[in-house]
N, C-alpha and C positions, 0 to 999 in steps of 0.2 A: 504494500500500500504506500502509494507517497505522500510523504510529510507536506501536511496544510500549516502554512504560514497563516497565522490565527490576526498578522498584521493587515492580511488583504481582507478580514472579514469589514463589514461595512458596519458602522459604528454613528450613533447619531448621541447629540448631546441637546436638552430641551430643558428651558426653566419647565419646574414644574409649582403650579401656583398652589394646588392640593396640598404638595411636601413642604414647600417654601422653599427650596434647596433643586438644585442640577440633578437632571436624571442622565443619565447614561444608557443603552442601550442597544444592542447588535443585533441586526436583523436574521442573521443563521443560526441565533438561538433566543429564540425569541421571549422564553421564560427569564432571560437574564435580566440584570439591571442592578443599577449604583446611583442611588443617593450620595452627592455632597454640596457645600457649599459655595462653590465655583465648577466651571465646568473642565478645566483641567485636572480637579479630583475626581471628577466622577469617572471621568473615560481614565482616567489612573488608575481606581479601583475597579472598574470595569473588567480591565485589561487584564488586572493580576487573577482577579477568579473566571474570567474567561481559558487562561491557564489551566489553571484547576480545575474546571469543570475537562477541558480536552484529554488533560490528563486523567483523568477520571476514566474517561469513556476511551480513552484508549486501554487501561489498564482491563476495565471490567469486556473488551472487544465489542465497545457499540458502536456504529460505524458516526466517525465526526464528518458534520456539514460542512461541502464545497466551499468557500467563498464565492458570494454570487459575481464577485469581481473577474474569476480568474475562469467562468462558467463559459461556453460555446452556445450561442443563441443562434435561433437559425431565421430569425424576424419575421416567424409564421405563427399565430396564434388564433385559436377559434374564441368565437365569443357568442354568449346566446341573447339575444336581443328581443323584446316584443315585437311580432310581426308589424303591428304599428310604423312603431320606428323604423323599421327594415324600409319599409315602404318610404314612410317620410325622408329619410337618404338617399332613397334610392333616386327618388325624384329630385332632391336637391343636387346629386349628383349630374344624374341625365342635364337641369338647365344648367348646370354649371359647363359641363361637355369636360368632365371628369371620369374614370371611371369611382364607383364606389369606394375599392379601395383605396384611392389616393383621396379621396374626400375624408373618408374617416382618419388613417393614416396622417394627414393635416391637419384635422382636429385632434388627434390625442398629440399631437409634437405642441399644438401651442398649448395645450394642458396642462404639460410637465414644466 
């Protein structure tokens, strides 16, 4: 098995107004998390029992999550829609003189 660099997991840092304190956060293990009072302690303490938990689950052989960083996407994805909608695009597409995909496609890029 090759060794995941636990660096390229994706990591986000958010006041939190509930805690009153920095949360911390990594999205390929999504149970995790760190309270502290700035947000370089939190993804600090983050980091360190992200460790811990990998090592954990390598010890006990459960298999540790990809980084979604370092992941091979292949920019196909289904998605289930109300026929509704289906429709409504579809038409907005045709006056546009789009195909569908590039109409939605365009809408999720200015989304992000």
């Amino acid at each position: 098995m090759a060794e995941i660099d636990v660096a390229h997991y994706t990591y986000r840092v958010a006041w939190s107004p509930e805690d009153g304190e920095h949360v911390a956060t990594v999205a390929e293990l999504p149970s995790l998390s760190w309270l502290a009072g700035s947000p370089a302690e939190a993804l600090s303490g983050l980091a360190v029992l992200v460790n811990e938990v990998i090592a954990d689950m390598r010890t006990s052989g459960e298999p540790v999550p990809e980084p979604l960083g370092d992941r091979s996407y292949s920019g196909k994805f289904n998605v289930r829609i109300p026929p509704e909608l289906h429709r409504r695009l579809a038409i907005e597409a045709a006056e546009q003189k789009v195909s569908l995909n590039r109409l939605v496609s365009d809408r999720l890029s200015r989304a992000s």
